[in-house]
Steps between C-alpha positions, in 0.01 A plus 500: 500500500268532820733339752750689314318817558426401853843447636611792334208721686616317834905592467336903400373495861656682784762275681284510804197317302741275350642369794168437698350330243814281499494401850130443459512278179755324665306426851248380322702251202674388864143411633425319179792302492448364849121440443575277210778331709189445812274378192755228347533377866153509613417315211761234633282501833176483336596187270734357719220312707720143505864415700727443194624179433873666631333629815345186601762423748525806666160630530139332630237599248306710817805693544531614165145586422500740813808616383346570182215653642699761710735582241165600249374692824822714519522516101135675529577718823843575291303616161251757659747630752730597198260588357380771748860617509546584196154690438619675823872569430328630167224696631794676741696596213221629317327706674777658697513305821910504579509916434152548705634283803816680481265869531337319831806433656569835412232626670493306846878654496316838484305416784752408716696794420783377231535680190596348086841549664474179767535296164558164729263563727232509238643183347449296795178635535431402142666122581223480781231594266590300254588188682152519717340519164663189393417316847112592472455412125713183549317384806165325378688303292770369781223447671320257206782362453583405894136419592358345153807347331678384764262425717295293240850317460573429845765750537393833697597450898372879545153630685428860329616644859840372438511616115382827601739555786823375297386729188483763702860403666644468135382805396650674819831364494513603122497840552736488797747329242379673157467850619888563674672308238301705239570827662858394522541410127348822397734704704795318400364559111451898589824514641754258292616751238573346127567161683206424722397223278793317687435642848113403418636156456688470796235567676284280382761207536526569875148490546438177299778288701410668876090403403638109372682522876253628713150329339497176646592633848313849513279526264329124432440420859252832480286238310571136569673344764880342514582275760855286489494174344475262827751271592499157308598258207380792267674792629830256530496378108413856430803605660728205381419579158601862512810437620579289265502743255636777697140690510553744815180393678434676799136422619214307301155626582088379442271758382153461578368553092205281628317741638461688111464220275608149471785566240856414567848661436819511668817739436785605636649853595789715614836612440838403548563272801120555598330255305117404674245253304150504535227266445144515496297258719335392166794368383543294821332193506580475900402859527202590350199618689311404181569109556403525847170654407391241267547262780320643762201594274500132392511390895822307403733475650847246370700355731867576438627131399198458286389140698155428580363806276181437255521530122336838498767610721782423328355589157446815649809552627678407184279738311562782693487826313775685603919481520766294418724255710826612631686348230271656265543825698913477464434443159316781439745746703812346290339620233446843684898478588621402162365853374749649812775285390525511131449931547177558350420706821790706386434441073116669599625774730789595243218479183268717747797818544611475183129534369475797795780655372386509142206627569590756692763635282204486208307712740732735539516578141133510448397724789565835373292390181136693524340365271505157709318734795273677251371095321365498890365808541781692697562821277591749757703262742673177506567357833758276574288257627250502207781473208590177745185380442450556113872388431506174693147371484383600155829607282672178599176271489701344145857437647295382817349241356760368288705529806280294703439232228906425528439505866246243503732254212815548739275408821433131306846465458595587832228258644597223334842541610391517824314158466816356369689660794215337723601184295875503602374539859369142440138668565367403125221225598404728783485797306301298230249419725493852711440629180181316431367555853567921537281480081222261666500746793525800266228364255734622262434368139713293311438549181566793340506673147834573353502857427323553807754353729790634321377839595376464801618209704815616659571165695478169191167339442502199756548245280826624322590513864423159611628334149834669550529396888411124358757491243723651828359199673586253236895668473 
């Protein structure tokens, strides 16, 4: 009869208690969940302290255990981080943080001479606010994480000079993006009648396929550098390969990711008959600074047909830390193509609207609810900008989640499609083998607990990876 009596005493409340209490039972049953995930697979790295008998082939017993040994760094930087962000998303909500930031902005408005009327110019204000908040809380731990983790792991590239400067540099470039687009939205939501949900939409559509187009020419080379893919066997196969699937390559370029950290990646980008790839001098065996570091440290130097060098020398050389061949390397980007050619560019970007749409169609028919401003502690006004904020982050936290769990089960599929893609390419012993080199240089674990990788892992554990490329091997 208690619980009984309980439940009934929570549905007499006012709908404004009701619903914050919701969101904030359900932030923290979503923190729970996720911390018993990290615990089932921290356990795996804690007992985990052998290779497998499976793994044997694919993985020296030093390679795993530091492996092992950065993943149960990250699971511990991962557990007190969320947990800080929680206590702090909580503490916000409780004590009235979103409706007394919202007052400030209010106030440096009055300052400068705008009124309750310049609704959007108090917004922005309030986006500044809140997103230099978020910088300065979040910064001690990027900066644990950059210069203890990674650094203990052999993977920061940065001095503090350099992290400093390109924090500052993201932050900037933010707001140049955040706060017009923002002011834009809200404009178009003031003005769009019964229908602005659709306008809203638009909008946002636009914005999300001229930011895809312009990033890697305009905004990324703000932080890294890009310089063209040089002349060569590489560039050639590259090329040879993407016509012979009809990819509309235009120019292939090397990012200088060595300069941040010694992971790899490499993607493609662009629209239409614009195609450009880029890879990270990580991923390049030829390329990478890193390679050329361990050399020169060592005083070694190999000669380049391998005659007359010592032992050390060549087991140095064949141990190298970083990159793949250039088979390995046009194994890895027929992978990358296979996602342009069998449309799950497309698939993701259609999934993405349609999910844009939805929501804002839900948020048009929520918006003129107060009580959803009141749970928040906005009884006199509601501001476009804040019911954007309560709708979309905390009213949709359930359909979010179970949104992005389907997300992460269709990304498997569509990677292992892409392997077998890479497969038809004739790439499947050099993808095999790529494979094992980018999770050596990753020191990415391989084992992994069930329910924790079915969440989680939106690319397949490596092993159901590298057992379905062998059985592709064995066709």
């Amino acid at each position: 009869m208690g619980m009984w009596a309980s439940l009934d005493a929570m549905w007499e409340m006012p709908a404004e208690k009701r619903i914050f209490g919701a969101v904030l039972l359900f932030s923290w049953t979503v923190y729970l969940w996720e911390t018993f995930l990290a615990q089932r697979q921290r356990r795996i790295y804690k007992t985990t302290t052998h290779v497998p008998p499976e793994l044997g082939q694919i993985m020296d017993s030093e390679t795993f255990e530091k492996s092992r040994l950065y993943q149960l760094d990250k699971s511990t930087f991962s557990f007190w981080s969320g947990l800080y962000s929680e206590i702090e998303g909580t503490l916000i909500l409780l004590f009235g943080g979103i409706p007394y930031l919202w007052r400030l902005s209010g106030r440096f408005c009055g300052y400068a001479g705008f009124g309750p009327e310049y609704e959007i110019t108090q917004s922005l204000v309030f986006l500044l606010l809140a997103t230099l908040f978020s910088a300065l809380t979040g910064l001690p731990w990027s900066l644990y994480n950059t210069f203890v983790i990674e650094e203990k792991h052999g993977f920061n590239q940065q001095t503090l000079g350099f992290f400093m400067k390109d924090a500052v540099k993201k932050f900037i470039v933010t707001q140049c993006i955040l706060l017009p687009v923002s002011s834009l939205l809200l404009y178009i939501i003031k003005i769009g009648g019964d229908y602005f949900f659709i306008y809203a939409w638009l909008f946002t559509l636009v914005v999300s396929l001229v930011l895809v187009t312009i990033y890697a020419d305009y905004i990324a080379p703000l932080f890294d550098k890009f310089t063209p893919l040089p002349e060569g066997k590489l560039k050639q196969e590259i090329e040879v390969m993407a016509k012979s699937i009809d990819f509309p390559l235009t120019k292939v370029y090397v990012v200088e990711g060595s300069k941040r950290s010694s992971h790899s990646n490499a993607y493609f980008y662009g629209f239409f008959k614009n195609k450009r790839i880029v890879l990270f001098d990580t991923l390049l065996e030829e390329y990478s600074v890193l390679n050329k570091d361990i050399l020169e440290e060592s005083g070694m130097e190999p000669r380049k047909d391998g005659e007359g060098d010592s032992e050390e020398i060549k087991a140095k050389v064949k141990n190298k830390k970083q990159g793949c061949k250039n088979e390995e390397v046009l194994a890895v980007l027929g992978h990358e193509l296979g996602h342009w050619k069998l449309g799950h560019t497309v698939k993701n970007i259609i999934i993405s609207q349609m999910n844009s749409f939805l929501c804002f169609f839900l948020f048009a028919v929520l918006i003129g609810r107060k009580e959803l401003f009141a749970a928040f502690g906005f009884y006199t006004s509601q501001p476009t900008l804040i019911g954007l904020l309560i709708i979309f982050q905390f009213i949709f936290s359930p359909y979010n989640e179970v949104l992005s769990f389907c997300l992460t089960v269709l990304s498997r599929r569509f990677e292992f499609q892409a392997d077998a893609f890479a497969k038809k390419l004739g790439k499947a012993k050099d993808l095999y083998s790529a494979l094992i080199k980018l999770n050596k240089d990753n020191l990415g674990f391989p084992v992994s607990d069930w329910l924790f990788s079915m969440w989680h892992y939106s690319h397949p554990p490596l092993l159901e990876r590298l057992q379905a490329l062998e059985n592709s091997k064995q066709d």
